[in-house]
DOFI-770802 format. One record per residue: residue number from 1; residue in three letters; x, z, y of N, C-alpha, C in turn. Coordinates in steps of 0.2 Angstrom, whole numbers. Atoms other than C-alpha are relative to their C-alpha. Layout:
<pos = NUM	code = ALA	n_px = X	n_pz = Z	n_py = Y	ca_px = X	ca_pz = Z	ca_py = Y	c_px = X	c_pz = Z	c_py = Y>
...
//
This chain:
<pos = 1	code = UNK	n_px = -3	n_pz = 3	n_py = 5	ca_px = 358	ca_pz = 91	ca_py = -443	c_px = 7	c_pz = -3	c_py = 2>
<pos = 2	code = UNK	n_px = -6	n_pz = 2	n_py = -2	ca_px = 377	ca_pz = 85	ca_py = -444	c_px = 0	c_pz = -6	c_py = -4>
<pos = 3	code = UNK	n_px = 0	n_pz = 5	n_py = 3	ca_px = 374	ca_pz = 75	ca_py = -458	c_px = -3	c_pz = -5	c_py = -5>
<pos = 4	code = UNK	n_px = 4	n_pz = 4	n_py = 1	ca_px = 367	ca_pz = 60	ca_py = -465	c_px = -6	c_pz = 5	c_py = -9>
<pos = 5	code = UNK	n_px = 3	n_pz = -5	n_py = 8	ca_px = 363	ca_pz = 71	ca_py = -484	c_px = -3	c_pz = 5	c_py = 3>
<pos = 6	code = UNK	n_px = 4	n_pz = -7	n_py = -2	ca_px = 358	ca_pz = 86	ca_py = -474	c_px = -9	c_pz = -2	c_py = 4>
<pos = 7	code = UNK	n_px = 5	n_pz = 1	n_py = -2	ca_px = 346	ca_pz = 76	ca_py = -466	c_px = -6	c_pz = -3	c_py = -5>
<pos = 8	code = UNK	n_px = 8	n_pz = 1	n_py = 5	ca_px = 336	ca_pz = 69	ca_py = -481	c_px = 0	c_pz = 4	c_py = -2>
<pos = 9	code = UNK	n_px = 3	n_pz = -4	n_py = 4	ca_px = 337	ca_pz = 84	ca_py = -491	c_px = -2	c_pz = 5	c_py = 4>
<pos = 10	code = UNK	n_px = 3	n_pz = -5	n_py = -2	ca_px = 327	ca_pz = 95	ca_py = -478	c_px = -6	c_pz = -4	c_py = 4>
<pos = 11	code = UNK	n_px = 7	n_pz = 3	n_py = -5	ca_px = 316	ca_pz = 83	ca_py = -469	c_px = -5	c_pz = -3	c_py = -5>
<pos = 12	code = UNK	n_px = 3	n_pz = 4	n_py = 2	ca_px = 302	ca_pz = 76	ca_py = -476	c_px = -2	c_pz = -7	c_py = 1>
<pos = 13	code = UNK	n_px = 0	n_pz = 7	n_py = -2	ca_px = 299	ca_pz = 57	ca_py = -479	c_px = -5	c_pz = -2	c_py = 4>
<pos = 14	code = UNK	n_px = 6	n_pz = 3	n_py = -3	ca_px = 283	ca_pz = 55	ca_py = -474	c_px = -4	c_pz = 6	c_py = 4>
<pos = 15	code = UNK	n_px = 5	n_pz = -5	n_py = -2	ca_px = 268	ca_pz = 65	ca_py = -464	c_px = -4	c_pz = 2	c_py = -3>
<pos = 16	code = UNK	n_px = 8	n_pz = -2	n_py = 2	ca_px = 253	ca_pz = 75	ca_py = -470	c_px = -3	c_pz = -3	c_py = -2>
<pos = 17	code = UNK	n_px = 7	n_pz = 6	n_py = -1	ca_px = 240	ca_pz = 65	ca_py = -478	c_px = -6	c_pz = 0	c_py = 4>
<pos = 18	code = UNK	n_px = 5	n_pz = 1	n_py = -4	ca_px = 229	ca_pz = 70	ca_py = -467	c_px = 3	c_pz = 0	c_py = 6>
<pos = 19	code = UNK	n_px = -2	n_pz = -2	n_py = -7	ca_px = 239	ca_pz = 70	ca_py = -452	c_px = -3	c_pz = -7	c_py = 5>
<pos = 20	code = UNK	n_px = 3	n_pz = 4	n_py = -4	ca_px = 231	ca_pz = 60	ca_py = -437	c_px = 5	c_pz = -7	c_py = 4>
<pos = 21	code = UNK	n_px = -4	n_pz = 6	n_py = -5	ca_px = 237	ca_pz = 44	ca_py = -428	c_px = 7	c_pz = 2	c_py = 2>
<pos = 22	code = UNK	n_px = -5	n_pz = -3	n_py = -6	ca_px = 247	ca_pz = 54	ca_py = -414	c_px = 4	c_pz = 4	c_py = -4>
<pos = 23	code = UNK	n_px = -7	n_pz = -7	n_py = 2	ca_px = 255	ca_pz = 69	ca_py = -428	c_px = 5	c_pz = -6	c_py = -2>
<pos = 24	code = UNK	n_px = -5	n_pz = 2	n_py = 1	ca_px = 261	ca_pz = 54	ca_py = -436	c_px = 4	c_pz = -6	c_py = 3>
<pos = 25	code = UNK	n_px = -3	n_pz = 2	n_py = -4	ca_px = 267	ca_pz = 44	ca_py = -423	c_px = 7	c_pz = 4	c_py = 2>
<pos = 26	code = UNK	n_px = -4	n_pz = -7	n_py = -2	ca_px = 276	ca_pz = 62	ca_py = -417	c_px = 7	c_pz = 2	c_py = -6>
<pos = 27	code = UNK	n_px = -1	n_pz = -2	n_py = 5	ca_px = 280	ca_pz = 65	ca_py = -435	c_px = 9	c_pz = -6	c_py = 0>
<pos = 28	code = UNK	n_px = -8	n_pz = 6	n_py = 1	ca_px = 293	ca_pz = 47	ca_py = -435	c_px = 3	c_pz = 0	c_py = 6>
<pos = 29	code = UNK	n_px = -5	n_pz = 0	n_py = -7	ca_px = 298	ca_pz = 49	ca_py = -417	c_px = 3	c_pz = 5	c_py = -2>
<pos = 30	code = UNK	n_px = -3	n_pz = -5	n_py = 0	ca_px = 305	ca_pz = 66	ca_py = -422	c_px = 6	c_pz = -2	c_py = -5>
<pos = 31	code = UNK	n_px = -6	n_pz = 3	n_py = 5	ca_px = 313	ca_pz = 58	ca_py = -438	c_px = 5	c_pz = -3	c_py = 5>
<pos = 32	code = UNK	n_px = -5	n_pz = 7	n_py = -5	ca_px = 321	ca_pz = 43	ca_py = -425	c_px = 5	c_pz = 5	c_py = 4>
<pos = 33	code = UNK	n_px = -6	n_pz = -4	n_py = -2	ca_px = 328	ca_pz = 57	ca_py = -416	c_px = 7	c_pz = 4	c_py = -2>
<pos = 34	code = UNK	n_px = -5	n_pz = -6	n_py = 5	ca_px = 336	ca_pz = 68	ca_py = -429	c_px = 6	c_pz = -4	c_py = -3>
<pos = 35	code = UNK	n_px = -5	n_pz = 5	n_py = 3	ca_px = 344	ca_pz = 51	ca_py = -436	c_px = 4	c_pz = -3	c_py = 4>
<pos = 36	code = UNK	n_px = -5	n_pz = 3	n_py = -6	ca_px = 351	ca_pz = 47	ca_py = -419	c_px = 5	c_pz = 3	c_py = 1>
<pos = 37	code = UNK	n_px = -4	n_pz = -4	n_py = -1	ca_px = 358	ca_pz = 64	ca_py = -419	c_px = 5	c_pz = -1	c_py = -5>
<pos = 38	code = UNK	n_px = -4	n_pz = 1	n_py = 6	ca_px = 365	ca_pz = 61	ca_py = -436	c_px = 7	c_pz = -6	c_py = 1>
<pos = 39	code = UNK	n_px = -4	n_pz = 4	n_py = -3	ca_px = 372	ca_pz = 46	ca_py = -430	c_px = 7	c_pz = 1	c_py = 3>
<pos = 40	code = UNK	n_px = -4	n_pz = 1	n_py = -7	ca_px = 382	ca_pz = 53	ca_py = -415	c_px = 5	c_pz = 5	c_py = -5>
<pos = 41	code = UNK	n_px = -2	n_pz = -4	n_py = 4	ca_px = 388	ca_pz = 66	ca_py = -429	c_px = 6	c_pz = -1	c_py = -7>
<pos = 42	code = UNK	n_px = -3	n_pz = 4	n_py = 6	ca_px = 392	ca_pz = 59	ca_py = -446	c_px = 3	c_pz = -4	c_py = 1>
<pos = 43	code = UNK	n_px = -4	n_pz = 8	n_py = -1	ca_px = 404	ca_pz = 45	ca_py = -441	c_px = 0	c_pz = -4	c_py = -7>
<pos = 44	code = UNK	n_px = 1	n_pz = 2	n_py = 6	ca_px = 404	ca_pz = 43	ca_py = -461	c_px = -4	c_pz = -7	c_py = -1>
<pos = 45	code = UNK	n_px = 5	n_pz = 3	n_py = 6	ca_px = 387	ca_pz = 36	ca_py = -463	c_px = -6	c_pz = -4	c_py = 9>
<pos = 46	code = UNK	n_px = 3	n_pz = 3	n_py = -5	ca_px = 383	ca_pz = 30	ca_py = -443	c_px = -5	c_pz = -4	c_py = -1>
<pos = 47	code = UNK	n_px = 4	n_pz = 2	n_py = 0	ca_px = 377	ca_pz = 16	ca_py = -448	c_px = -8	c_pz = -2	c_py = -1>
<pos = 48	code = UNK	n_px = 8	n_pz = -2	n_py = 6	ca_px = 364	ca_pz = 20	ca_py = -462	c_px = -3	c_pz = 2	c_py = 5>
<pos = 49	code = UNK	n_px = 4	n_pz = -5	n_py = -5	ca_px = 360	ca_pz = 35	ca_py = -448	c_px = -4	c_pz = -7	c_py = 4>
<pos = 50	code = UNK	n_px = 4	n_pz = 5	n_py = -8	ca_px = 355	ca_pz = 20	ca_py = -433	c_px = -5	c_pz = -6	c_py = -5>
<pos = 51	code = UNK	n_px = 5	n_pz = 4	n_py = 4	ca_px = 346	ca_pz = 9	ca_py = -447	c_px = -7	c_pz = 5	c_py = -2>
<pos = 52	code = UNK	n_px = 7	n_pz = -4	n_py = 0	ca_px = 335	ca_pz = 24	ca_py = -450	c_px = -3	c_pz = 1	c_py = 6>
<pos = 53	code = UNK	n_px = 4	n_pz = -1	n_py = -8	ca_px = 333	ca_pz = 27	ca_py = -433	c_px = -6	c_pz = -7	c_py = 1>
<pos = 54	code = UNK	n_px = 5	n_pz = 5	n_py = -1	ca_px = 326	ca_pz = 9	ca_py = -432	c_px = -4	c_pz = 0	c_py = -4>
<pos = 55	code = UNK	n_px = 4	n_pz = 1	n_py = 7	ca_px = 317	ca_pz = 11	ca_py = -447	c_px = -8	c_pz = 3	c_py = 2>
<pos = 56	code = UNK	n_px = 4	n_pz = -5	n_py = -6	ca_px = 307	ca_pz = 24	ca_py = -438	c_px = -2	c_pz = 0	c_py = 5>
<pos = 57	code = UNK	n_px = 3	n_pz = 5	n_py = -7	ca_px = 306	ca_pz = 16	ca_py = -423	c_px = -5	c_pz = -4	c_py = 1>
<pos = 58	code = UNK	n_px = 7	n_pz = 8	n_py = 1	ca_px = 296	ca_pz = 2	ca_py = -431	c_px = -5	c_pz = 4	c_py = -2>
<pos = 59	code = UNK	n_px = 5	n_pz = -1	n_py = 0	ca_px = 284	ca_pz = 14	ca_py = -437	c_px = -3	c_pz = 3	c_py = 5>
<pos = 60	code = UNK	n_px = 0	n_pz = -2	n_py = -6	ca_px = 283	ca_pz = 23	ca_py = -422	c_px = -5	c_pz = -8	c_py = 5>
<pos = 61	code = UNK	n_px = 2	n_pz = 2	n_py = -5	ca_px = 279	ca_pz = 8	ca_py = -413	c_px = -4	c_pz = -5	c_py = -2>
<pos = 62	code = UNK	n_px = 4	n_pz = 2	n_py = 5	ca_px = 267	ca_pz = 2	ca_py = -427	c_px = -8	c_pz = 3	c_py = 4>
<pos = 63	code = UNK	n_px = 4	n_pz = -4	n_py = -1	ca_px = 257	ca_pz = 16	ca_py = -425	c_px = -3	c_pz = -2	c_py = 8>
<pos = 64	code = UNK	n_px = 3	n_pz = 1	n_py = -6	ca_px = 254	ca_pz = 14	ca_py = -406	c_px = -3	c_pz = -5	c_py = 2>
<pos = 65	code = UNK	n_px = 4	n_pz = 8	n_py = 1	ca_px = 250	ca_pz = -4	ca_py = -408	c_px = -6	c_pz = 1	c_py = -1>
<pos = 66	code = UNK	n_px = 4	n_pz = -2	n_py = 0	ca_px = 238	ca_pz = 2	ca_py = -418	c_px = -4	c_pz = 3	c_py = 4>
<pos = 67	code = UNK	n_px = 5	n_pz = -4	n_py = -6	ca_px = 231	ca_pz = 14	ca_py = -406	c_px = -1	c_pz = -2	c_py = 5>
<pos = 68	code = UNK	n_px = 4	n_pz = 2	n_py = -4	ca_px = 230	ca_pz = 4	ca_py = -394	c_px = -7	c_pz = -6	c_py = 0>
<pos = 69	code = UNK	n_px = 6	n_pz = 3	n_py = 2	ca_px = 220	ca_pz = -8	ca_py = -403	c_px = -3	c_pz = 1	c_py = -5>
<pos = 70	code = UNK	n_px = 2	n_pz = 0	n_py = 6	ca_px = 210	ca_pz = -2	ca_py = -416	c_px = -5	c_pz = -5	c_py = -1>
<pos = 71	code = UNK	n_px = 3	n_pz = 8	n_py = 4	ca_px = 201	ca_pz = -14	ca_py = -429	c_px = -8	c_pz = 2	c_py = 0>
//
């Protein structure tokens, strides 16, 4: 991706609804990457890009929480 538009309209928001802990774990870490790349790319729209990146971080680092402690 180069740019922040090209990235919403080809990535999906969310994962599978059946996807498991780990896809979707995978699933927003691959987002946080794409939006890093966006970042270093789009000088435009940087900062949107690094606020998506943490956006996806935290669920990224939700999910693992969870897995490490289920209820």
């Amino acid at each position: 991706m180069t740019t922040l538009q090209q990235a919403y309209s080809v990535t999906p928001m969310t994962p599978a609804k059946d996807a498991t802990a780990q896809q979707q774990r995978d699933f927003f870490r691959e987002r946080a990457a794409m939006f890093s790349s966006v970042a270093r790319t789009d000088r435009d729209h940087r900062w949107e890009a690094l606020a998506c990146v943490w956006l996806e971080q935290e669920k990224v680092d939700q999910i693992e929480q969870a897995l490490k402690c289920p209820k």
